[in-house]
C-alpha positions in Angstrom: -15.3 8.3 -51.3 -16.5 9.4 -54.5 -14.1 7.8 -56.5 -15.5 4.6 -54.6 -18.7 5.8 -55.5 -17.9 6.4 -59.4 -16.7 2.7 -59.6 -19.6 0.9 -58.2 -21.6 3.3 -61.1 -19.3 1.1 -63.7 -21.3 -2.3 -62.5 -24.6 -3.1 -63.7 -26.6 -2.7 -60.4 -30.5 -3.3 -60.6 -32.9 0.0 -61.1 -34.0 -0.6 -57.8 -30.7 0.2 -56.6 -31.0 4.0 -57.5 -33.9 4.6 -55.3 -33.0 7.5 -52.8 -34.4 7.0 -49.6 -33.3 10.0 -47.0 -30.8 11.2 -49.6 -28.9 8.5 -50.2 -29.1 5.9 -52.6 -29.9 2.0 -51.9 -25.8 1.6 -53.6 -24.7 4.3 -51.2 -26.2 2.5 -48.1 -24.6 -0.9 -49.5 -21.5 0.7 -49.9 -21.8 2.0 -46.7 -22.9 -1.5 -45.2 -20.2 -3.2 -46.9 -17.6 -0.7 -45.4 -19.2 -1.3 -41.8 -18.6 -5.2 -42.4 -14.8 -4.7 -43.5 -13.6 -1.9 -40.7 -15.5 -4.3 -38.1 -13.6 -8.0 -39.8 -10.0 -6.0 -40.0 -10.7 -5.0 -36.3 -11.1 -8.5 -35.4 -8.2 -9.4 -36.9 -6.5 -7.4 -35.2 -7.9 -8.2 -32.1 -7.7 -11.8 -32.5 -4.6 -12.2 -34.4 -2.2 -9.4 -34.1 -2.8 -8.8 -30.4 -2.2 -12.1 -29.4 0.8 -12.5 -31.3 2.4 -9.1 -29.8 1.4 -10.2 -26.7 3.1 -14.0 -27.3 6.2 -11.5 -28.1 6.4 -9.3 -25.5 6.1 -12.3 -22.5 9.4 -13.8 -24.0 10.6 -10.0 -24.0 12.7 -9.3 -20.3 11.1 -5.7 -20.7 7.6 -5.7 -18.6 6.6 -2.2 -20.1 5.4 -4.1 -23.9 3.5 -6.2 -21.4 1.6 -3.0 -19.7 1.4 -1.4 -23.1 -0.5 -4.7 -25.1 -2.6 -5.5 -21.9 -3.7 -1.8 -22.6 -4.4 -1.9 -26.3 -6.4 -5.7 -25.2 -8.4 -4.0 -23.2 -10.1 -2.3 -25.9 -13.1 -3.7 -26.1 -16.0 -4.4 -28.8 -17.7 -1.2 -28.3 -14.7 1.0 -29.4 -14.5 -1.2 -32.7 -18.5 -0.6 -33.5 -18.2 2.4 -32.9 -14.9 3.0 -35.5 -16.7 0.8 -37.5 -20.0 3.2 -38.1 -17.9 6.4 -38.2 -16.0 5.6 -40.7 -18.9 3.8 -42.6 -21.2 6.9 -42.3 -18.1 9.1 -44.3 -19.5 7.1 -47.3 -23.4 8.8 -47.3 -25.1 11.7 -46.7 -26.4 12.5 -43.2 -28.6 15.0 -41.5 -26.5 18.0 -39.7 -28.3 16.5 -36.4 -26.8 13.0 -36.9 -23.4 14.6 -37.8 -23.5 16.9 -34.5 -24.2 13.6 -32.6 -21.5 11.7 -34.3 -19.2 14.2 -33.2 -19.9 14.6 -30.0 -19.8 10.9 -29.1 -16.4 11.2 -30.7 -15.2 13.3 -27.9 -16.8 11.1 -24.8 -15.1 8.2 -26.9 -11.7 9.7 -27.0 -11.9 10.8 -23.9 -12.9 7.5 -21.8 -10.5 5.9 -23.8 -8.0 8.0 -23.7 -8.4 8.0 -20.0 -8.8 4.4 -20.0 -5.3 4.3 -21.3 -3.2 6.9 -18.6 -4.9 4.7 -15.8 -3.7 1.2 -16.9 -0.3 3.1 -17.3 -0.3 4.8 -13.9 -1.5 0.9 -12.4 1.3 -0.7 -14.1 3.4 1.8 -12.9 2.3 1.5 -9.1 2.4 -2.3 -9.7 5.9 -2.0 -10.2 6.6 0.4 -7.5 4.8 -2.0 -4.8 6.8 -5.0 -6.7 10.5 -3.5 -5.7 9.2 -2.8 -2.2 8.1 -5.7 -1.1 11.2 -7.6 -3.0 13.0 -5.2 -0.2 10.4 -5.9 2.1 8.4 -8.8 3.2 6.5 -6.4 5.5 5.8 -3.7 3.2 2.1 -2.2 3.4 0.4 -1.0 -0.5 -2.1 0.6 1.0 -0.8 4.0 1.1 0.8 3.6 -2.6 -3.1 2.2 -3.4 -4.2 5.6 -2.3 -2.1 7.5 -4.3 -3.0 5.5 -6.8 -7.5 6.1 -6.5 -7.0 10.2 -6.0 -4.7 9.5 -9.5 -7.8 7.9 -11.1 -10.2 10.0 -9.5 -8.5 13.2 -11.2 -8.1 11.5 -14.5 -11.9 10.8 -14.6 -12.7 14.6 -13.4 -10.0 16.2 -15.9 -11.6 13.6 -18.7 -15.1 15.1 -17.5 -14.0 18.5 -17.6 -12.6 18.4 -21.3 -15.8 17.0 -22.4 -18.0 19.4 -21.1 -16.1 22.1 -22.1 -16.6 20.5 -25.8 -20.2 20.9 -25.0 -19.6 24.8 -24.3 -19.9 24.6 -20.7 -18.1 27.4 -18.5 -15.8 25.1 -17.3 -14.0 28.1 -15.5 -16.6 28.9 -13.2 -17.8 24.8 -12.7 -14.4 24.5 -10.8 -14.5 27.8 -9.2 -17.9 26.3 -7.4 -16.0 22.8 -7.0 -13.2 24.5 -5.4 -15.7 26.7 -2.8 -17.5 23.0 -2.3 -14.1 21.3 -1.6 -13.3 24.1 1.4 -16.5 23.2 2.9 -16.1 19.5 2.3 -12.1 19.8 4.0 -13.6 21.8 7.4 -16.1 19.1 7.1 -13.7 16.2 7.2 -11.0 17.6 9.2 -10.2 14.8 10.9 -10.2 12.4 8.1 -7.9 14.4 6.3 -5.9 15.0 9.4 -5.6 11.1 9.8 -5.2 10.7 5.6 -1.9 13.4 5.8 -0.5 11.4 8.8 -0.7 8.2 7.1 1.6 10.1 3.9 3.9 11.4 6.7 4.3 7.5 7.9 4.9 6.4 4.6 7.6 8.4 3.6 9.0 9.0 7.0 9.0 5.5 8.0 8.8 5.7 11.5 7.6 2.0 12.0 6.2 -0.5 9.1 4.3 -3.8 9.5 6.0 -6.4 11.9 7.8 -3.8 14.0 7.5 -4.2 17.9 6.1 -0.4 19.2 5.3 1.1 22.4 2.8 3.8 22.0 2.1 5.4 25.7 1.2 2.5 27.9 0.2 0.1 24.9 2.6 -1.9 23.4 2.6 -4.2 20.4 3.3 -5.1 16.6 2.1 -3.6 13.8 0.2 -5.5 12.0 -1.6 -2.9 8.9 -0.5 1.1 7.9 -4.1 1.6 6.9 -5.2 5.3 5.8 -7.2 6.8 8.6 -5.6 4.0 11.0 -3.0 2.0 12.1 -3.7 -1.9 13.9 -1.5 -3.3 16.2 -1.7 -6.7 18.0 -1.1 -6.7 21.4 1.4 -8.8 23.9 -2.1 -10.7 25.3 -3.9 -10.9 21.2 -5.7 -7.8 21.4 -6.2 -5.5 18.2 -5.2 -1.7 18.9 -6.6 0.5 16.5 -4.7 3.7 16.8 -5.6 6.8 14.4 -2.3 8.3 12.4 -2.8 11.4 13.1 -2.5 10.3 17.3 0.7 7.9 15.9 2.5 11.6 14.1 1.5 13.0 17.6 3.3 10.9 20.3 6.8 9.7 21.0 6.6 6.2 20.0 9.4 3.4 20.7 10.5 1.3 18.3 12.3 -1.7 19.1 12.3 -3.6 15.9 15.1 -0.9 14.5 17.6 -2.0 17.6 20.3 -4.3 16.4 20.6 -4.8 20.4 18.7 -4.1 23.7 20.7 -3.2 27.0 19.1 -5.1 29.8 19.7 -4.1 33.5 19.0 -7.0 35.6 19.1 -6.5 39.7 18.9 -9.3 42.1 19.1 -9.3 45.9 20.3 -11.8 48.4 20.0 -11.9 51.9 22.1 -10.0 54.7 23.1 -13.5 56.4 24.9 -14.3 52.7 28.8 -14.1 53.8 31.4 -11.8 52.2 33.3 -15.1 50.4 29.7 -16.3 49.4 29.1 -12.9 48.0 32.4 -12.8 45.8 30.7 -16.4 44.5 27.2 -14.9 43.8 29.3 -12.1 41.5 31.0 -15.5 39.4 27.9 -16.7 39.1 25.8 -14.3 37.5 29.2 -13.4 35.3 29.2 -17.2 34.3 25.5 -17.8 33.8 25.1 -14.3 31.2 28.5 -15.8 29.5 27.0 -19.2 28.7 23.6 -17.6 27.1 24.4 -17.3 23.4 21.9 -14.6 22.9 24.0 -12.4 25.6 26.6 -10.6 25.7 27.9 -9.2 29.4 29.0 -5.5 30.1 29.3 -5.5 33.8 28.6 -7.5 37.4 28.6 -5.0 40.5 27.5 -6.0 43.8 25.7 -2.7 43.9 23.9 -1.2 47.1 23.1 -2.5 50.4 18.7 -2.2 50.4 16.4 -2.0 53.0 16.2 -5.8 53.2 18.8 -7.0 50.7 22.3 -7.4 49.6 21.7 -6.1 45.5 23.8 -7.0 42.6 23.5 -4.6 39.3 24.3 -6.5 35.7 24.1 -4.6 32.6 23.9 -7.3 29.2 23.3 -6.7 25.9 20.4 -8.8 24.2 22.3 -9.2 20.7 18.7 -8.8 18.9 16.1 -6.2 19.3 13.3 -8.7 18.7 11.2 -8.8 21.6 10.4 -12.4 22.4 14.4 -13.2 22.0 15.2 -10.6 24.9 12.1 -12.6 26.7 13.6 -15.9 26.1 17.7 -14.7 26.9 16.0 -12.7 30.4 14.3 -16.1 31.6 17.3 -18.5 30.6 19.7 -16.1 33.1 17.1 -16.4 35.6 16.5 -19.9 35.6 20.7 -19.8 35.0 20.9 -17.7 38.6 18.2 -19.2 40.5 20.2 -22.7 40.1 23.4 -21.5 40.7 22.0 -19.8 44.3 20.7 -22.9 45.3 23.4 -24.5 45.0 25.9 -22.1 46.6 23.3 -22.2 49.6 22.2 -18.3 48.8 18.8 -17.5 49.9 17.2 -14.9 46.9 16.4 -12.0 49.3 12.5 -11.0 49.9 11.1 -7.8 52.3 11.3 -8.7 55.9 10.5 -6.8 59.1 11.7 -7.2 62.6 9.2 -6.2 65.3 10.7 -6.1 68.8 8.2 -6.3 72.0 9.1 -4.2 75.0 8.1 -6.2 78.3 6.8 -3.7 80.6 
């Protein structure tokens, strides 16, 4: 700086020019202007220039981290550049201890934000890319858990930026987080039950019980998931409904989930009437064999004619439903019905129903 200094003494500058004012000189303040003016242009370049041609680079580049890494530096905005601009234009006078002190200390909460700034874009770019391979994997797949993790990150950058600065500003920064951590117990008994919910929606994330689109039973509702949230979980119901059920309740119960199946074993019983004759029966077992054969979506393990009932003559046939997708086992379960019902009628078998006989003594 004073090298600077000693050329601009070499020019003929007015008198007026060596009037101190605040003890600097109306050169030195120039000087310092002049220095302002260049920092700010050569940021702009940069900005203007240079960024956009490294960012022109790094799209044509297959590696997406150059992307993360000049979106960062792009993100620096005007305010960091004035303020880079006036620090290093004040080296060039003489200022007060006070205005040094202040310099100083915005330095730190500078740094800092930015500095913070920075580690969040890098921990969203890498959660982006996290939630990117999931739902490549899966259509289905639910951020929201992954968007959590990724707010208490934030929220503990912003708290450890907070705590470095005011421990440059000789706080006790010991004893501030011994009170945070006495306020946090409360807060936790506080919000029990949100934090039991929040722990069981982790534990569903990682344990993958069910995910979106799966068909559950949960007790006696039933239906398919439709959003993993954090506190809850929605699923639609067979008749439109929304279920909201809380995660902690979901980690609690047994749940079914037939999504997973890559088949569904069906038992399927049907009675006909005790006037049906044993050569008619033997035909009833051929037909129910034939009719499950014929469904593509079927495949038969057994006919039995299986128990003489109170008011029936019951066959028992086990199939396999070669999905475990529920509105397939709907569709295969009605086309054997309809596929049995014809066949009866025309065999002359009369589907069995409850029937009573009442006999009247004459007296």
């Amino acid at each position: 700086m004073q090298s600077i200094l000693n050329i601009i003494s070499t020019f003929d500058l007015p008198d007026w020019m060596d009037n101190v004012y605040m003890g600097n000189s109306l050169a030195e303040y120039s000087l310092a202007l002049v220095i302002f003016g260049i920092v700010a242009i050569t940021l702009y370049i940069f900005k203007t220039v240079i960024i956009h041609r490294l960012k022109d680079f790094s799209e044509k580049t297959p590696v997406s981290f150059d992307n993360a890494l000049v979106r960062m530096i792009e993100g620096y905005g005007w305010p960091l550049y004035v303020f880079l601009s006036l620090y290093i234009s004040l080296q060039f006078i003489e200022v007060s201890g006070n205005i040094l002190s202040l310099m100083d200390d915005l330095t730190i909460i500078v740094g800092v934000y930015y500095i913070v700034k920075s580690l969040q874009r890098l921990v969203e770019y890498g959660f982006y890319g996290v939630v990117q391979r999931r739902l490549i994997n899966d259509k289905n797949f639910d951020p929201a858990i992954l968007e959590l993790f990724e707010k208490v990150i934030d929220v503990l950058l912003w708290v450890s930026g907070a705590l470095i600065v005011l421990q440059n500003f000789g706080f006790n920064v010991t004893t501030l987080i011994g009170g945070l951590g006495i306020g946090g117990i409360a807060i936790a008994f506080a919000l029990q039950n949100v934090l039991a919910d929040l722990f069981a929606s982790i534990a569903i994330f990682f344990d993958k019980p069910f995910k979106s689109g799966d068909f559950i039973i949960v007790g006696t509702d039933m239906g398919v998931v439709k959003k993993i949230g954090v506190k809850s979980t929605r699923i639609e119901s067979l008749d439109g409904q929304e279920l909201i059920v809380s995660n902690k309740e979901l980690t609690e119960v047994r749940v079914n989930n037939f999504k997973q199946m890559s088949k569904r074993r069906v038992v399927f019983r049907i009675g006909v009437a005790y006037q049906t004759t044993s050569t008619q029966l033997s035909q009833v077992k051929d037909l129910i064999k034939k009719v499950i054969d014929e469904v593509e979506t079927a495949s038969l393990d057994r006919v039995h004619f299986y128990v003489f009932g109170d008011s029936a003559l019951t066959f028992e046939a086990v199939y396999f439903v070669l999905s475990g997708d529920f509105n397939m086992y709907m569709d295969t379960q009605e086309a054997i019905n309809f596929g049995v019902k014809d066949g009866l009628e025309e065999l002359g078998v009369e589907i069995a129903y409850p029937t009573q006989t009442v006999y009247v003594k004459n007296t």
